[in-house]
PLY file of the C-alpha trace (Angstrom):
ply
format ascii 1.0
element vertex 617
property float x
property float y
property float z
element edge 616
property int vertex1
property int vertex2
end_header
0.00 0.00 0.00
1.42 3.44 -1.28
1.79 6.22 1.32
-1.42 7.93 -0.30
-2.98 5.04 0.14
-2.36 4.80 3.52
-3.55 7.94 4.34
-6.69 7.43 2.44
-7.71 4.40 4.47
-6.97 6.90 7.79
-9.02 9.35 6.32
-12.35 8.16 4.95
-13.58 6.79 7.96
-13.39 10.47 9.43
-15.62 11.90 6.73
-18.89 13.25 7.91
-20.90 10.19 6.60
-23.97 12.25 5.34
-21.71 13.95 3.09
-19.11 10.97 1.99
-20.91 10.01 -0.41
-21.18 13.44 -2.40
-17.54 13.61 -1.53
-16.84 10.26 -2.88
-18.73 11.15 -5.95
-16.74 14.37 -6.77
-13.89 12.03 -6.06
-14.52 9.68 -8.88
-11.60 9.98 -12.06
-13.70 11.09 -14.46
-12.95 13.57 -17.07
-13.10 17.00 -15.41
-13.08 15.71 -11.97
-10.86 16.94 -9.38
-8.42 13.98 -9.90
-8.36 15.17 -13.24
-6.02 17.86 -12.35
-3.88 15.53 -10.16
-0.40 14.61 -11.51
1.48 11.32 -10.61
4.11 12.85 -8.31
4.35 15.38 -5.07
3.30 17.92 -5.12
6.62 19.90 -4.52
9.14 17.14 -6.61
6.87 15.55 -9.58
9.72 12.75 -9.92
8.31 9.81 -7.15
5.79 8.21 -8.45
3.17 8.34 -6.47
-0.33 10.48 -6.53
0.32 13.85 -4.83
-0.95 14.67 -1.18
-3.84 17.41 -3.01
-5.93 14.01 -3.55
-6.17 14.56 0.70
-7.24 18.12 0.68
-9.81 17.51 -1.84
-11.33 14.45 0.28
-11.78 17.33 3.09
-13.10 19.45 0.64
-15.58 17.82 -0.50
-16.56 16.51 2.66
-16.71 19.81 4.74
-16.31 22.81 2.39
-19.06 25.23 3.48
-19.54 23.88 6.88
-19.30 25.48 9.96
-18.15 28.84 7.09
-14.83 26.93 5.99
-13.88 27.79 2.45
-11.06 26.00 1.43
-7.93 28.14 0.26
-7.39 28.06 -3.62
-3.82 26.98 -4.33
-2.63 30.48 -6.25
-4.21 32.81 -3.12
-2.35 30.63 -0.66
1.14 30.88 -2.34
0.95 34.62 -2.51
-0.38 35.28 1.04
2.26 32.62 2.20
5.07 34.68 0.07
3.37 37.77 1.86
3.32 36.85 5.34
7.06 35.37 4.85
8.32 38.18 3.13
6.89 40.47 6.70
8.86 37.83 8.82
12.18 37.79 6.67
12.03 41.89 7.24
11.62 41.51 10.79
15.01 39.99 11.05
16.58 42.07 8.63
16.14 41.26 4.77
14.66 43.57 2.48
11.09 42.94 1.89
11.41 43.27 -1.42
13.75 41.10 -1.93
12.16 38.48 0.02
8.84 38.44 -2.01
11.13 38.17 -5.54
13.04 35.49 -4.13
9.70 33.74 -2.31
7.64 33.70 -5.73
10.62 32.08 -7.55
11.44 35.37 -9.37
14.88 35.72 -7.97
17.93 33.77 -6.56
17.18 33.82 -2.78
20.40 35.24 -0.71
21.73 32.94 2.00
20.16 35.63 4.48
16.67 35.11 3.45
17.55 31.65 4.04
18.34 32.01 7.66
16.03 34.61 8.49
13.11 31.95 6.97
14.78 28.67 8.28
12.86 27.33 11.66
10.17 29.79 11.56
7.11 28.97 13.24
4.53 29.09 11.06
0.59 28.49 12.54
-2.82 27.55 10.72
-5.62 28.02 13.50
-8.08 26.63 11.26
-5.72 24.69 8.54
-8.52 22.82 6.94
-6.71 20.30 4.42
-3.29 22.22 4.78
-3.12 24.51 1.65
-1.73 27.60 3.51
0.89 25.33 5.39
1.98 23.47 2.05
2.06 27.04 0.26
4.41 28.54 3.15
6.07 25.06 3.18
6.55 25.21 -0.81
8.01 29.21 -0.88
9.98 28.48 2.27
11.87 25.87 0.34
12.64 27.37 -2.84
14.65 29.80 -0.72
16.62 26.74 0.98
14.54 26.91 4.08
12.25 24.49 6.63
9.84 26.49 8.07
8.37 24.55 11.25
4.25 24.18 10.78
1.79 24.42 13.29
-1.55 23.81 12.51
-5.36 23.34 14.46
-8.75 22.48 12.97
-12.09 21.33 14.41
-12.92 19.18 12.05
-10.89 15.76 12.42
-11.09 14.67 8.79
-9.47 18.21 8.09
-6.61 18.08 10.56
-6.06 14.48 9.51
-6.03 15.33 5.55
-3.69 18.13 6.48
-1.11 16.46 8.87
-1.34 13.18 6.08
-0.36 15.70 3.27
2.25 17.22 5.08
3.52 13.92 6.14
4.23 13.20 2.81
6.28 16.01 2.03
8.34 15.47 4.74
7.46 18.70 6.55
8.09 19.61 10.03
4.90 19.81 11.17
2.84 19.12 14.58
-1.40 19.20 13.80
-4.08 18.70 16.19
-7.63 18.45 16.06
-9.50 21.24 18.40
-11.32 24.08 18.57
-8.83 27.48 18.19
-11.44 29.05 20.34
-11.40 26.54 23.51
-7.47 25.73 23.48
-4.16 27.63 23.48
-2.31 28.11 20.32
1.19 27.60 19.92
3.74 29.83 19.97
4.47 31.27 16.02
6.10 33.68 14.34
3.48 34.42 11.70
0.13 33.20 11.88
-1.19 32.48 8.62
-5.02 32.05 7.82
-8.18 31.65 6.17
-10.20 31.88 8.93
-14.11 30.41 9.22
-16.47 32.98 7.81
-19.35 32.37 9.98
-22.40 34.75 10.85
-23.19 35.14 14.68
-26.26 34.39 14.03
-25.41 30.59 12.68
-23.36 30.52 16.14
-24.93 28.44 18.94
-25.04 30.50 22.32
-22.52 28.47 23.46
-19.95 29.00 21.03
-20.58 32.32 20.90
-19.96 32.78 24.77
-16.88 30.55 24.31
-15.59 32.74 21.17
-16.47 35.96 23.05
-14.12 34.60 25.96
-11.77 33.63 24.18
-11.08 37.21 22.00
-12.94 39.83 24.24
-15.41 40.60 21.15
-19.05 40.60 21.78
-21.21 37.80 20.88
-22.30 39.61 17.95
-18.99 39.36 16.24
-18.91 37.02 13.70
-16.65 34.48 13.94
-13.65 35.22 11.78
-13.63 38.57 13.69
-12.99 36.43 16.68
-9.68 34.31 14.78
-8.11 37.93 13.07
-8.38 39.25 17.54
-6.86 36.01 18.93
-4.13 36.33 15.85
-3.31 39.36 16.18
-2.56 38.99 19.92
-0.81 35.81 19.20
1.95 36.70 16.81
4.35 39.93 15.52
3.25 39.16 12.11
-0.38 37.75 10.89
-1.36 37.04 7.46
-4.85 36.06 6.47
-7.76 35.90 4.78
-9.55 39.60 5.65
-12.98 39.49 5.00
-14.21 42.80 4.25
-17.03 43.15 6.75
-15.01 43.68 9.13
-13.67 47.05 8.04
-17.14 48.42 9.27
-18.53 45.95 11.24
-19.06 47.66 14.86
-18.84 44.41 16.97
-15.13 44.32 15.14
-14.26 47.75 16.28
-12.19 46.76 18.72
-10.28 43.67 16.75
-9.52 47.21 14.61
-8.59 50.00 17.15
-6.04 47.16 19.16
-4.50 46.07 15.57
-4.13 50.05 14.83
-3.16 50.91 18.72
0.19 47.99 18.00
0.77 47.87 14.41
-0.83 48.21 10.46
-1.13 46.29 7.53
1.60 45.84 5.67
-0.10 43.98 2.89
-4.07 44.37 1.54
-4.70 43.60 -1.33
-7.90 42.50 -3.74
-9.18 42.44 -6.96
-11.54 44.51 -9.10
-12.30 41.45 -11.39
-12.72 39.04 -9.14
-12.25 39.94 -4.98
-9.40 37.38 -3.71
-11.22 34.10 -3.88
-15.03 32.39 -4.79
-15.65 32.62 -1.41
-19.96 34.06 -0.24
-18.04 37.08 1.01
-15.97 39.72 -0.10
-12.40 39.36 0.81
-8.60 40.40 0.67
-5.58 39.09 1.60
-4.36 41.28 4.41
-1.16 40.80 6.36
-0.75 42.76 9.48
2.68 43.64 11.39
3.33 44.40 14.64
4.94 47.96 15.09
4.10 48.46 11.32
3.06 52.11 10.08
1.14 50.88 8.08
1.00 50.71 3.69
-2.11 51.58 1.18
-4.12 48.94 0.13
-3.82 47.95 -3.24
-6.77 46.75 -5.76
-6.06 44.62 -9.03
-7.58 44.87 -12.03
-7.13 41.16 -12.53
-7.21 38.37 -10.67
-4.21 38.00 -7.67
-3.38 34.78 -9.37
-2.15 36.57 -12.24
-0.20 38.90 -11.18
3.36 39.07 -11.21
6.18 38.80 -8.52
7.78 42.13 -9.61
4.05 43.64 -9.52
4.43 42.88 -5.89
7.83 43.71 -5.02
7.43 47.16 -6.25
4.21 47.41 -3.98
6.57 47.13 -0.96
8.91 49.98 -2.56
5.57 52.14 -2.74
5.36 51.76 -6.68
1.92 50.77 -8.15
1.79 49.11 -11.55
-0.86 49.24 -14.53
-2.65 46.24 -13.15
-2.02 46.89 -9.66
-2.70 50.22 -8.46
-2.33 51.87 -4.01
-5.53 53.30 -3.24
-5.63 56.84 -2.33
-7.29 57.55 1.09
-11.26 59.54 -0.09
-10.63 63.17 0.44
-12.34 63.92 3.23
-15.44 66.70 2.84
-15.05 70.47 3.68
-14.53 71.50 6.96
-18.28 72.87 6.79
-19.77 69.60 6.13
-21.21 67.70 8.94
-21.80 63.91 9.60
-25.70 62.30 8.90
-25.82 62.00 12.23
-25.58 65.45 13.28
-28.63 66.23 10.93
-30.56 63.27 11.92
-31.45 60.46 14.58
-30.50 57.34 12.80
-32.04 54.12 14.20
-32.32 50.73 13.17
-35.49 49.19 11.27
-37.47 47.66 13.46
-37.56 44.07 14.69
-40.84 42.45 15.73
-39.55 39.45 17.20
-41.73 36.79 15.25
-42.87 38.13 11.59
-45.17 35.24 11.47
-47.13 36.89 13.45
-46.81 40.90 13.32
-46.94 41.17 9.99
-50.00 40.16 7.97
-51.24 40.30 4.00
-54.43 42.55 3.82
-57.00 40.85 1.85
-59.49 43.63 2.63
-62.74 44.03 4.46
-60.83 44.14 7.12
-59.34 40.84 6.90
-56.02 39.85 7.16
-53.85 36.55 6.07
-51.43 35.42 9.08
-48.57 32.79 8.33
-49.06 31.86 12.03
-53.37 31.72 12.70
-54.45 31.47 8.58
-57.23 34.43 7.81
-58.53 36.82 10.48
-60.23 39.75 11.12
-58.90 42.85 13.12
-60.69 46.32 13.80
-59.79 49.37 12.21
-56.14 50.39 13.71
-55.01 47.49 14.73
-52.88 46.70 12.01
-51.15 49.62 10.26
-49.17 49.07 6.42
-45.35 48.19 6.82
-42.71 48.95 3.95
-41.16 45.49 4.03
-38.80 45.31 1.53
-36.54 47.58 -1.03
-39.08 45.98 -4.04
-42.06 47.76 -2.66
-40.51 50.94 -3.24
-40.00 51.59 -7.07
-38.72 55.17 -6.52
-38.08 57.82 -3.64
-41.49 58.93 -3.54
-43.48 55.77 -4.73
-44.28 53.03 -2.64
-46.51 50.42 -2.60
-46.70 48.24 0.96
-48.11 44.76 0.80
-48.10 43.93 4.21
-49.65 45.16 7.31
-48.23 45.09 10.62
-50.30 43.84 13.75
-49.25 47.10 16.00
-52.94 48.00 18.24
-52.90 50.94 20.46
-55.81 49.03 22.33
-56.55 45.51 22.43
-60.06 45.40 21.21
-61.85 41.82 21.15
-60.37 40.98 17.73
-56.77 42.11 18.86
-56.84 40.65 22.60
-58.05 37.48 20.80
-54.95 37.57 17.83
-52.51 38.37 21.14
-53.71 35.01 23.38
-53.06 32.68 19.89
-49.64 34.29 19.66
-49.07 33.66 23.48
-50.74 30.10 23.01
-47.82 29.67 20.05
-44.97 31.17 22.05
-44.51 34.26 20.78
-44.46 36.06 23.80
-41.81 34.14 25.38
-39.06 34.95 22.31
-36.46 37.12 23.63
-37.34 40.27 21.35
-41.18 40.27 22.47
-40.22 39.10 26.29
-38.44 42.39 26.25
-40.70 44.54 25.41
-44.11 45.71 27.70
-45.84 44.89 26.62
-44.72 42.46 24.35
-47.51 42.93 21.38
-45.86 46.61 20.98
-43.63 46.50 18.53
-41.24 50.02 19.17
-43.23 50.95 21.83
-43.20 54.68 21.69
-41.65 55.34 18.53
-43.66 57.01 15.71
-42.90 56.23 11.65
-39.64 57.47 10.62
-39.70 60.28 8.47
-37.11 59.14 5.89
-36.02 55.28 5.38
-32.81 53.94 3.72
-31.90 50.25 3.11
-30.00 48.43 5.23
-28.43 46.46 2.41
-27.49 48.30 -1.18
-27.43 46.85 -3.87
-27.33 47.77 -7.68
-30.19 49.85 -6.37
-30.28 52.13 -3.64
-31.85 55.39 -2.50
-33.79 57.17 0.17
-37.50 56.96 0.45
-39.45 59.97 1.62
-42.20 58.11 4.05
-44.47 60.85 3.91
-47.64 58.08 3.68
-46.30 57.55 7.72
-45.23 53.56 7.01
-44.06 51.90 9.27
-40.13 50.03 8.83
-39.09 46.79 9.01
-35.41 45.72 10.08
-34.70 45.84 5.93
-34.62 49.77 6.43
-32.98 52.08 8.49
-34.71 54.95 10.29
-33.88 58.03 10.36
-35.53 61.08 11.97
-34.61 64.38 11.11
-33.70 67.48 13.84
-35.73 70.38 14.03
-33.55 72.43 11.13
-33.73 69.32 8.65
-36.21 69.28 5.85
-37.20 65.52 5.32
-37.60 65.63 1.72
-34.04 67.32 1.68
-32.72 64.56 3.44
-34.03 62.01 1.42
-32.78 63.39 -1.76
-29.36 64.53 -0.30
-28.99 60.41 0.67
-30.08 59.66 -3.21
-27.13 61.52 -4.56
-23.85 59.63 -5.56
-21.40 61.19 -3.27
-23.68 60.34 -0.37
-24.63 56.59 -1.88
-20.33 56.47 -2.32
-19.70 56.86 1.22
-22.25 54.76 2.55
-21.01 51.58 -0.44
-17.70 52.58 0.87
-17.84 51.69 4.30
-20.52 49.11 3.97
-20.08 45.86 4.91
-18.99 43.90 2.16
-20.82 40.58 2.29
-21.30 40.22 -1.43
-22.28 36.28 -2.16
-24.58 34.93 -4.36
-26.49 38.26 -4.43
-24.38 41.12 -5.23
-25.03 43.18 -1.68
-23.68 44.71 1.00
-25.07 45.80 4.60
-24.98 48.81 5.73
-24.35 49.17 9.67
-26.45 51.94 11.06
-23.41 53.34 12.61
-22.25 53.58 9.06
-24.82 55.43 7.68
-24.60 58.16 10.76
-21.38 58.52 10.12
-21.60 59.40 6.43
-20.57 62.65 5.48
-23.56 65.65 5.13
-23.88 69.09 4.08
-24.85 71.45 6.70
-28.15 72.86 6.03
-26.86 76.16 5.39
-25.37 74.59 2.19
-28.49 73.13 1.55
-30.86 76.01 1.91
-27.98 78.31 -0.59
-29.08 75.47 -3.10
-32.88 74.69 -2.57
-34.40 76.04 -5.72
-32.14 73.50 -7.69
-33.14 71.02 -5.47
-36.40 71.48 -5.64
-36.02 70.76 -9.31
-33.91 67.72 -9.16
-36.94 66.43 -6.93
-39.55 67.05 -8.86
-37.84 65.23 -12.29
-36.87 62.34 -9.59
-39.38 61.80 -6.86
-41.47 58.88 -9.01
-39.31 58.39 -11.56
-38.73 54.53 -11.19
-35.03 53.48 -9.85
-34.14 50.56 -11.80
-30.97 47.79 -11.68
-29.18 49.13 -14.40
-27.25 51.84 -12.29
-25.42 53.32 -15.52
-28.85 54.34 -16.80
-29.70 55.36 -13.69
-26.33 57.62 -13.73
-26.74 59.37 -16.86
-30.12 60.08 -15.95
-29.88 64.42 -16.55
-32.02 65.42 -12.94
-29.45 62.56 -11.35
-26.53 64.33 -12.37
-27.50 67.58 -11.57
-28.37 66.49 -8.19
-25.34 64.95 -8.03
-23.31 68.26 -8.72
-25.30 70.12 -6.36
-25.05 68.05 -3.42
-21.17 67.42 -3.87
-20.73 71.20 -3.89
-22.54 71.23 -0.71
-19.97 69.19 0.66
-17.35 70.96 -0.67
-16.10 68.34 -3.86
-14.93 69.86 -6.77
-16.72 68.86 -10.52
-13.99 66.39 -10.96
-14.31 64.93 -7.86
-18.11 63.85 -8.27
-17.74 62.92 -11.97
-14.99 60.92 -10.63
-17.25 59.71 -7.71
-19.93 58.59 -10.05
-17.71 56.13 -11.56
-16.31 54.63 -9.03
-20.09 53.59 -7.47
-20.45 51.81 -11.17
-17.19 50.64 -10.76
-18.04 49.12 -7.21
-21.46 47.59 -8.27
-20.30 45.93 -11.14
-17.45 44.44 -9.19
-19.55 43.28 -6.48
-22.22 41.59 -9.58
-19.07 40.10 -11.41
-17.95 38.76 -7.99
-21.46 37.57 -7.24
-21.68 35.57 -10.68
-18.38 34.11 -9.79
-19.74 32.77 -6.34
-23.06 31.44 -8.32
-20.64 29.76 -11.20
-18.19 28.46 -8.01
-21.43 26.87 -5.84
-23.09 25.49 -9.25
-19.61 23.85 -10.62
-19.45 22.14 -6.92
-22.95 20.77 -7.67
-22.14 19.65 -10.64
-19.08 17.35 -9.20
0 1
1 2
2 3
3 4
4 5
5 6
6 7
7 8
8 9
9 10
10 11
11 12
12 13
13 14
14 15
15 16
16 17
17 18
18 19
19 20
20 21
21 22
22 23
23 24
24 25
25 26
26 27
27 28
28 29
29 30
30 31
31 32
32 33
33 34
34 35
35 36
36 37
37 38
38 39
39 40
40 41
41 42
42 43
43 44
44 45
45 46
46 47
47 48
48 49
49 50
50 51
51 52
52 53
53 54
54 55
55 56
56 57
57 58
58 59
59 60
60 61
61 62
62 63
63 64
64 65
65 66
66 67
67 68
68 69
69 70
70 71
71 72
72 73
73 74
74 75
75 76
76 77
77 78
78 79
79 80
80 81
81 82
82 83
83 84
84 85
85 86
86 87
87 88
88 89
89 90
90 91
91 92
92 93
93 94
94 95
95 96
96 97
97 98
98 99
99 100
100 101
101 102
102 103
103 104
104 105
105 106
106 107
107 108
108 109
109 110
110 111
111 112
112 113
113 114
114 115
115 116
116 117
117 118
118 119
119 120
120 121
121 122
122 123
123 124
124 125
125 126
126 127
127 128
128 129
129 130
130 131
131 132
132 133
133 134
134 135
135 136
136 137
137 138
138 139
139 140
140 141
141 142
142 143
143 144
144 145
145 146
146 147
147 148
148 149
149 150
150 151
151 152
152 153
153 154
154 155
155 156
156 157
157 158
158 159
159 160
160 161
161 162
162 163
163 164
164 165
165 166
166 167
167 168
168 169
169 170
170 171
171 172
172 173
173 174
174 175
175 176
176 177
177 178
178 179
179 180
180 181
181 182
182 183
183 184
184 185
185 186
186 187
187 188
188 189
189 190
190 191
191 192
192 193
193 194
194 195
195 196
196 197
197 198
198 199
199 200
200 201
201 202
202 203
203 204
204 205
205 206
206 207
207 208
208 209
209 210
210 211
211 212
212 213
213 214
214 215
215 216
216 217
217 218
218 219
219 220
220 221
221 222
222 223
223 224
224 225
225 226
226 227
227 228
228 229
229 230
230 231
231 232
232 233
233 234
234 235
235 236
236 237
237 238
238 239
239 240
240 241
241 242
242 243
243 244
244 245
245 246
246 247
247 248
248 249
249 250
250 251
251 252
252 253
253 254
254 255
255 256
256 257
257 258
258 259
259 260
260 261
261 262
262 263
263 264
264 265
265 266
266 267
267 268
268 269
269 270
270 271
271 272
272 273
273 274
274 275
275 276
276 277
277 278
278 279
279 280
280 281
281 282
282 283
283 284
284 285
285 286
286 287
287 288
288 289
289 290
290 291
291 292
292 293
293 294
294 295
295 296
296 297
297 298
298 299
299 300
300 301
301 302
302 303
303 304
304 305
305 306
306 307
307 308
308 309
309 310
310 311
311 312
312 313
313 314
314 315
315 316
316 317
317 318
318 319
319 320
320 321
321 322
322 323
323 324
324 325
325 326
326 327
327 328
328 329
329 330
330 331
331 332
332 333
333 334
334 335
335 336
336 337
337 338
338 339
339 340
340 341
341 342
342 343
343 344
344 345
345 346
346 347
347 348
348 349
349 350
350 351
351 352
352 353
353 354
354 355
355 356
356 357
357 358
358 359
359 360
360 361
361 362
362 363
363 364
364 365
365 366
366 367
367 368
368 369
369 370
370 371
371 372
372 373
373 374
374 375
375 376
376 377
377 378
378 379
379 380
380 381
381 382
382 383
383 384
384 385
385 386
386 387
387 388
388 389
389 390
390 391
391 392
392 393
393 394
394 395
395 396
396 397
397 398
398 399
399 400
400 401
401 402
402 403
403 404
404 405
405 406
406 407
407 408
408 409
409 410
410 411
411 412
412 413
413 414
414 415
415 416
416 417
417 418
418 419
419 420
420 421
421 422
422 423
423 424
424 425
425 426
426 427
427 428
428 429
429 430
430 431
431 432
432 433
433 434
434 435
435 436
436 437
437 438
438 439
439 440
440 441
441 442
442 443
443 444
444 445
445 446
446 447
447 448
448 449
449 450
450 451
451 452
452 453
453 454
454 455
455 456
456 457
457 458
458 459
459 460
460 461
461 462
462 463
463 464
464 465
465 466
466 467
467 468
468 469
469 470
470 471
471 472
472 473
473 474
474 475
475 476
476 477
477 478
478 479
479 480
480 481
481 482
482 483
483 484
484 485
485 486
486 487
487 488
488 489
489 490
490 491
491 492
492 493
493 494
494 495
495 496
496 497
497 498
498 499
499 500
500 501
501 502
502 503
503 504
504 505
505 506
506 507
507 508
508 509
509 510
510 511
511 512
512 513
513 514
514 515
515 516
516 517
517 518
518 519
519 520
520 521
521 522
522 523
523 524
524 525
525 526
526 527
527 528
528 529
529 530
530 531
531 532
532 533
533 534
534 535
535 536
536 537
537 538
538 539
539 540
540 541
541 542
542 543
543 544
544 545
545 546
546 547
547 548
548 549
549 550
550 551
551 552
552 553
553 554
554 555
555 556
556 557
557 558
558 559
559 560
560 561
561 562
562 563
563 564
564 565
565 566
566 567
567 568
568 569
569 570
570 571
571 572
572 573
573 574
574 575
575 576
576 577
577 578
578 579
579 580
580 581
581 582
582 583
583 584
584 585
585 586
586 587
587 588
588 589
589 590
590 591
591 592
592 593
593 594
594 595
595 596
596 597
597 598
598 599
599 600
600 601
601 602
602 603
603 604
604 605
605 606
606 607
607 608
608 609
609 610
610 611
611 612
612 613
613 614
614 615
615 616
């Protein structure tokens, strides 16, 4: 029995046996399976003759990809972020960094420094999956004459076995366990290198969120890879990892950010236009933060990171951008005389009712009412009051059509006190959101219909909707309330324009998957740049204008249309003069939005064509 072999055998018995048999089935040598791609040899030295150890990571893959938010590393992301995360290591004992990634990539001869600045270096996967990261840093580590010492964790045992077999074969110096990074120490390492699990709090059970909170000091409403990038940055000088974007803006991550600012910067971020930094359901880059490190740009592509070029790279660390590979300048900030959203408004999260089931309800008129939870019903007059639900039901800022109600009584009449004792009958009163309220059939008990309402995710499509109809919001909208010297209707264009709509995209939070959106954190939006209402008020016969050609003019997809509408421009114009942009500076504005949206739908067909190719296996 080959060595392969052999490790097959150990694994399969470790595969999740729900899912073997899809994994055994994308397994199978058939043309354009994944052994397909295999070649008879290692994969570091194709002369033995013997399958490579990739035949291990792709058991894993198959087996576990998307569970518990693993995405397995693609081969070309993991070389470069190894070279990356290297290169930051070989600097901190004195090599150039440039000269490390040349010589890393295999696009110079590495000097005998790099060598023994590289040689023994602890290098640690937290969540190592079936090894790709470790056999990247293990493959650039060698082609510089060096043996790195690997360190790796995972939860899932047929992972940490596929990934200590694979090394194994290569002859690595490696020491794998299977646990939980969040419920065990991690080694001691130089650079921590990872794709950590990109997991929603909300698909945490309360127990591993308490357990992840412990463990990183986050709250329990930080997603999980926020709670890997705090432990790793604690952990080691020098950290190099998959970054997903969300947590640029995500507030429960604000302090994983102010500690990694407080102690160091990223040396390395970098993404791509054309296609983010891997099919992965969120929006990523590969990010590689150093202790007691200023600090560099982050860079954007305009192809994908597997394409591009060792000396693209190397002249990134000198400062230099490239045609394909470009810094990003910092967004000017607005005038001194422009003010924040949140100074001009009270910005509030949609509401939540706890159990949409049963709040909110399909009129069928008469007075009747279709509940998912009690079937048809009838309810007085006032007891149930119409609810913008979604971004569909409004076709432009001053258009909207509700098609939903929402059960919300001021008094419980006999139709209403009879609707309440089903829902307590069905449990509704116990869920946490309705236990917490008094009582707990009030949805937003003392709150009245927000004046203005912006999404809470932005897509291709996005704008303000004036709510002068008095809707109520669900937790799809924001709501925001303007002060005493705020016009609504000003507000809700001002939001409509494109340097407004730019600020908000650019500190969203990226979580572009299948669908090509992003969230928008209410903290977010209040902190969005706004013209003072002086500014406003110089400009309000022009505005006026630009709202009459725009209030029902319907907002479509196709956001280049929507651009070059003439009303949209000149709105556009106005309001980034308010803030104090220059013509240039909003033309130039207006393209990056298109620029942004049709990344984020290119990325999002890549994600579809990734998850349907896996199906197909």
């Amino acid at each position: 029995m080959t060595s392969v072999a052999r490790a097959l055998a150990a694994l399969l018995p470790l595969a999740p046996e729900a899912r073997l048999s899809a994994a055994a089935r994308r397994l199978a040598g058939r043309p354009g399976g994944p052994l397909a791609s295999f070649a008879v040899g290692s994969e570091l030295d194709p002369a033995p003759a013997r399958l490579d150890g990739r035949l291990l990571e792709a058991i894993a893959r198959g087996a576990l990809d998307g569970a518990r938010g693993a995405v397995f590393t693609e081969a070309a992301e993991a070389r470069l972020l190894a070279a990356l995360g290297l290169a930051r290591v070989a600097a901190r004992r004195g090599c150039a960094e440039d000269e490390a990634v040349l010589a890393l990539l295999g696009a110079a001869p590495a000097p005998a420094r790099l060598r023994r600045a590289l040689d023994g270096a602890r290098v640690l996967d937290p969540a190592c999956g079936g090894g790709a990261l470790l056999v990247a840093a293990l493959q650039v580590a060698r082609r510089c004459g060096a043996e790195p010492r690997l360190l790796g964790l995972d939860v899932a045992p047929l992972a940490a076995g596929a990934a200590e077999a694979r090394l194994r074969l290569l002859g690595a110096r490696a020491d794998l366990a299977c646990g939980d990074a969040t419920r065990r120490a991690w080694p001691a390492a130089d650079l921590v290198l990872m794709n950590p699990p990109f997991l929603r709090h909300e698909a945490l059970a309360a127990a591993d969120k308490a357990r992840a909170a412990r463990a990183s000091g986050l709250s329990r409403q930080a997603d999980l890879s926020a709670h890997f990038a705090a432990l790793a940055l604690r952990h080691a000088a020098d950290v190099a990892l998959v970054w997903p974007r969300a947590l640029d803006t995500a507030r429960s991550a604000a302090p994983l950010r102010a500690d990694g600012a407080a102690r160091g910067g990223f040396a390395w971020r970098l993404r791509s236009r054309a296609a983010g930094s891997f099919a992965a359901s969120v929006d990523t880059a590969l990010a590689v933060w150093s202790e007691g490190h200023l600090g560099r740009a982050a860079a954007e592509a305009s192809v994908p990171l597997a394409a591009l070029g060792a000396e693209e790279l190397a002249a990134l660390a000198r400062g230099a951008g490239s045609a394909r590979l470009r810094p990003l300048r910092a967004a000017r900030a607005a005038a001194a005389g422009a003010g924040a959203l949140g100074d001009a408004c009270r910005v509030r999260f949609g509401m939540k009712s706890g159990c949409n089931a049963f709040f909110h309800l399909v009129p069928r008129g008469g007075g009747r009412f279709e509940s998912a939870l009690a079937g048809e019903l009838a309810l007085a007059p006032g007891d149930a009051q119409p609810i913008l639900a979604s971004l569909r039901e409004a076709a432009a800022p001053e258009q909207v059509a509700p098609r939903r109600a929402l059960f919300r009584p001021a008094e419980l009449g006999p139709a209403a006190r009879a609707y309440v004792a089903l829902g307590e009958a069905r449990g509704v009163a116990a869920r946490p959101t309705c236990a917490g309220r008094s009582p707990w059939w009030r949805v937003a008990p003392g709150r009245t219909p927000a004046p203005v309402l912006y999404p809470a995710k932005v897509g291709a499509r996005a704008f303000a909707v004036l709510n002068e109809g008095g809707l109520w919001e669900d937790k799809k909208w924001h709501a925001l309330f303007p002060g005493p010297d705020q016009e609504p209707w000003l507000v809700a264009l001002a939001l409509s324009s494109t340097p407004l709509r730019l600020a908000v995209d650019r500190a969203a939070r990226q979580l572009t998957g299948m669908q090509a959106i992003a969230d928008v954190d209410c903290g977010v939006l209040a902190g969005a740049p706004f013209p003072r209402p002086a500014a406003l008020a110089a400009r309000r016969g022009a505005l006026e204008a630009c709202r009459a050609a725009l209030a029902r003019d319907p907002v479509t997809t196709d956001l280049r249309a929507m651009l070059a509408r003439p009303a949209q421009r000149e709105l556009d114009g106005l309001v980034g003069d308010a803030l104090g942009l220059a013509p240039r500076e909003v033309e130039a504005g207006r393209r990056e939005l298109l620029a942004r949206v049709e990344a984020r739908l290119a990325h999002a067909a890549q994600v579809r064509a990734a998850v349907a190719a896996g199906g197909r296996r």
